[in-house]
GUVEXBA-688496 format. One record per residue (C-alpha): residue in three letters; x, z, y. Coordinates in Angstrom, 1 decimal. Last residue first. Layout:
% GUVEXBA-688496
["ala", [X, Z, Y]]
...
***
This chain:
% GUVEXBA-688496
["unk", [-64.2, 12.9, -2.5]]
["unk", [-61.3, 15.0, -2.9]]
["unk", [-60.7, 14.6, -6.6]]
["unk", [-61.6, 11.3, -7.3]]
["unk", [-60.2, 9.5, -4.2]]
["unk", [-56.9, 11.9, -5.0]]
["unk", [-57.0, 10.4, -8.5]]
["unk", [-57.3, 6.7, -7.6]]
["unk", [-54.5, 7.5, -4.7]]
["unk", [-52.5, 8.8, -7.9]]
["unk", [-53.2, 6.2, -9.6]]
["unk", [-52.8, 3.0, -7.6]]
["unk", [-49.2, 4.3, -6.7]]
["unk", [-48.3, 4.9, -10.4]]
["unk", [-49.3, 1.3, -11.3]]
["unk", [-46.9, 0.1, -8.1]]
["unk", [-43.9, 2.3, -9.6]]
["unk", [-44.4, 1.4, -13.2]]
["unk", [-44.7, -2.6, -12.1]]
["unk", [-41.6, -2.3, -9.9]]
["unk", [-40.3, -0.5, -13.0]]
["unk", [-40.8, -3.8, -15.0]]
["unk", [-40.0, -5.8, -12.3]]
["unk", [-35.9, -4.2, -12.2]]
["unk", [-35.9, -4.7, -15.9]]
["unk", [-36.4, -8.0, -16.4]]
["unk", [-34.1, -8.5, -13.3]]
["unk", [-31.1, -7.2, -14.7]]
["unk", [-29.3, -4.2, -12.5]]
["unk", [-26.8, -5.3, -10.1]]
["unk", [-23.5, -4.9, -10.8]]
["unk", [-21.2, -2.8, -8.1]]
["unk", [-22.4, -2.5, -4.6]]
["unk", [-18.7, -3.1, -2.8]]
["unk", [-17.3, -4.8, -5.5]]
["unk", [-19.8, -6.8, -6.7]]
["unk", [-20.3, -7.6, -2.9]]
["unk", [-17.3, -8.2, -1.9]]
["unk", [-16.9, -10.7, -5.2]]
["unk", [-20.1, -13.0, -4.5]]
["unk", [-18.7, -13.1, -0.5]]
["unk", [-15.3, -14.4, -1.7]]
["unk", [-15.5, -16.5, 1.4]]
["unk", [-15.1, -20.1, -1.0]]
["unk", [-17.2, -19.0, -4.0]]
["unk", [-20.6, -18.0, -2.0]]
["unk", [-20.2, -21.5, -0.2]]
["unk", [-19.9, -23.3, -3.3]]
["unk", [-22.7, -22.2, -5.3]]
["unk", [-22.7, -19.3, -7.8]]
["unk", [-26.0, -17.6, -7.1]]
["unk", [-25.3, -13.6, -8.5]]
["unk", [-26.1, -11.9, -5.5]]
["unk", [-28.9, -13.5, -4.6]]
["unk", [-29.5, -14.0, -0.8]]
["unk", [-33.4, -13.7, -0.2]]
["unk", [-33.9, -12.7, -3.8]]
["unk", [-35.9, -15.0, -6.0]]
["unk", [-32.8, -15.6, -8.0]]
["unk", [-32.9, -11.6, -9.2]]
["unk", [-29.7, -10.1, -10.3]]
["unk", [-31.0, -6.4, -8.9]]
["unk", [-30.7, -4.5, -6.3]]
["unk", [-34.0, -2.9, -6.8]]
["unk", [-36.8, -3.5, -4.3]]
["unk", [-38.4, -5.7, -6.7]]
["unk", [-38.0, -9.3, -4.8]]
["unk", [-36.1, -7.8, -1.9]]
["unk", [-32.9, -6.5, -3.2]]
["unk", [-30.1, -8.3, -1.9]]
["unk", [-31.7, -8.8, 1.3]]
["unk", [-32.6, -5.5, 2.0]]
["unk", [-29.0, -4.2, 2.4]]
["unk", [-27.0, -2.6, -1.0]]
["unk", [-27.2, 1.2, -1.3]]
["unk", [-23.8, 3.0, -0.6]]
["unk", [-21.4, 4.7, -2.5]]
["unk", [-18.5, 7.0, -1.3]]
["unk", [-20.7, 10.3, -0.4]]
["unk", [-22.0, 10.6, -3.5]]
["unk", [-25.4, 12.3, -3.5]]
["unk", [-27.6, 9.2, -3.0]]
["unk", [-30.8, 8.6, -1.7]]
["unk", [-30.6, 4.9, -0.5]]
["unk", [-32.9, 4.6, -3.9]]
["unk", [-35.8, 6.4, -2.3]]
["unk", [-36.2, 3.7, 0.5]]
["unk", [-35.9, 0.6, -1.7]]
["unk", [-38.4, 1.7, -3.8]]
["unk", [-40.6, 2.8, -0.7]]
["unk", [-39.9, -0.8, 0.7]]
["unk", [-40.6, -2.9, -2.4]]
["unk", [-43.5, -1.2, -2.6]]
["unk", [-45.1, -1.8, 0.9]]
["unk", [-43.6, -5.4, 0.9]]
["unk", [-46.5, -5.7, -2.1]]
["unk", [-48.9, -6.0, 1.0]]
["unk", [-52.2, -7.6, -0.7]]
["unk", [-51.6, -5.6, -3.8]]
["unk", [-51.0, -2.0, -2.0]]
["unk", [-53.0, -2.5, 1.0]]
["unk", [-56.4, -3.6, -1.4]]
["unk", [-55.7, -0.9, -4.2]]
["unk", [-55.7, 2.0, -1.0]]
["unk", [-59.0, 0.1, 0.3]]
["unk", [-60.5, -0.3, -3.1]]
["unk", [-59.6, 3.5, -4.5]]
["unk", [-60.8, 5.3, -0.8]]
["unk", [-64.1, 3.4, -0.7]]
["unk", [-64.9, 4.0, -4.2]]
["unk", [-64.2, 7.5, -3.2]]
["unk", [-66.2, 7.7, 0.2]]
["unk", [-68.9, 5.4, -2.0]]
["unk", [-69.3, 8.6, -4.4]]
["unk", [-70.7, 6.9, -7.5]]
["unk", [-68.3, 8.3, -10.2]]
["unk", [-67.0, 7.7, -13.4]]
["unk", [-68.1, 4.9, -15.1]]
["unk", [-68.5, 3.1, -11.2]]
["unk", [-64.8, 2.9, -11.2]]
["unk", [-64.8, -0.5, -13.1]]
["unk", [-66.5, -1.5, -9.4]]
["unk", [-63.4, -0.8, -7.9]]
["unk", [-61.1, -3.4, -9.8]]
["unk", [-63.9, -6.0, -9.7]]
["unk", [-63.9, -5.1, -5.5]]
["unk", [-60.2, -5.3, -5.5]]
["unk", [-59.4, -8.6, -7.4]]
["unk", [-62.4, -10.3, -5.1]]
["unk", [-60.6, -9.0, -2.0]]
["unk", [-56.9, -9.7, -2.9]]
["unk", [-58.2, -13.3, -3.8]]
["unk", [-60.1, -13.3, -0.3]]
["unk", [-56.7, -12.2, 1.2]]
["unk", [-54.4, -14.9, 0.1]]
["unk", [-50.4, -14.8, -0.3]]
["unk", [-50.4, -11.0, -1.9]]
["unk", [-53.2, -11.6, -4.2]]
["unk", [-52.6, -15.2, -5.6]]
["unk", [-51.2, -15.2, -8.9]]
["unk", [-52.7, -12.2, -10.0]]
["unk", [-56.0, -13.0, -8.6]]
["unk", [-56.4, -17.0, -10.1]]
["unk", [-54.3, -15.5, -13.2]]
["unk", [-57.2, -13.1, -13.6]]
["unk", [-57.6, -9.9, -13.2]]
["unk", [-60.3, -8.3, -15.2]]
["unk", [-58.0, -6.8, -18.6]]
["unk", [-55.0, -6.0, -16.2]]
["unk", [-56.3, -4.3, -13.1]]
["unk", [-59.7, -3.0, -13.6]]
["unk", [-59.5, -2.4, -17.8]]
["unk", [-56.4, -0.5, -17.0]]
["unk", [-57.6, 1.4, -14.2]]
["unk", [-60.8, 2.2, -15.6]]
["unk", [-59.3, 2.8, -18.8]]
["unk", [-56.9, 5.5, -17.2]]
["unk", [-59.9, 7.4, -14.7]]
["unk", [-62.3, 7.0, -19.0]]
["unk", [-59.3, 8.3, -20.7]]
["unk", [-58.8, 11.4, -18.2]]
["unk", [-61.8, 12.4, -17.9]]
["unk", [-62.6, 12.8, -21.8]]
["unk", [-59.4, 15.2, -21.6]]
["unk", [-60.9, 16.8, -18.8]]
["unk", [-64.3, 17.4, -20.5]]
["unk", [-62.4, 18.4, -24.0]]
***
């Protein structure tokens, strides 16, 4: 019953910290500015106070939150890292630069060369078409930032739980 008590108040605090007290103004602004980074991350630790008062593990939950939000390459990186993991031989994961918004290769616009951009250029090389061929379709980008969001949500709890646990 303890632990299970444990566990909604470490999830709430998260939840409550990082989607319920972040702002637009944060949200919006977090990776380009570090004073919003910093005010997002000390609100976000201070929900943590419910459950414990060890300042090594408050410590340890705003610094790990801090890097992760203000440095969102982080993410994109390790996503992009683990999907290069592949047991067929043939296939290949797709460079960076089609994949840089979520770390997923993915249709996304925002993408330093999109994939799926149909100007002239991209027509007259056959570039769009090597690369559809070579990668196959990229996944939709809906989908491709809501597992961005699972995998960055995931990161900020299990360092919240190691903060908890060893400090």
């Amino acid at each position: 019953m303890i632990e299970s008590l444990f566990a909604i108040k470490f999830l709430l605090c998260h939840f409550v910290g990082d989607f319920i007290f972040q702002s637009d103004w944060m949200a919006l602004n977090k990776n380009k500015s570090t004073i919003h980074c910093l005010v997002h991350c000390l609100i976000y630790t201070a929900c943590f106070l419910v459950i414990t008062t060890s300042w090594k593990a408050l410590l340890f939950i705003g610094v790990t939150h801090f890097i992760i939000d203000r440095f969102p390459i982080i993410v994109k990186r390790l996503i992009w890292c683990k999907n290069h993991v592949q047991f067929d031989a043939t296939k290949t994961y797709p460079p960076f630069k089609y994949c840089d918004t979520t770390g997923y290769y993915d249709d996304s616009p925002y993408n330093t060369e999109p994939v799926l951009k149909e100007d002239y250029a991209i027509w007259v090389n056959n570039e769009r078409e090597k690369i559809l061929k070579k990668y196959g379709k990229p996944r939709l980008f809906f989908i491709t930032m809501w597992l961005y969001i699972i995998t960055d949500n995931t990161l900020h709890l299990m360092f919240n739980l190691i903060a908890l646990t060893l400090f």
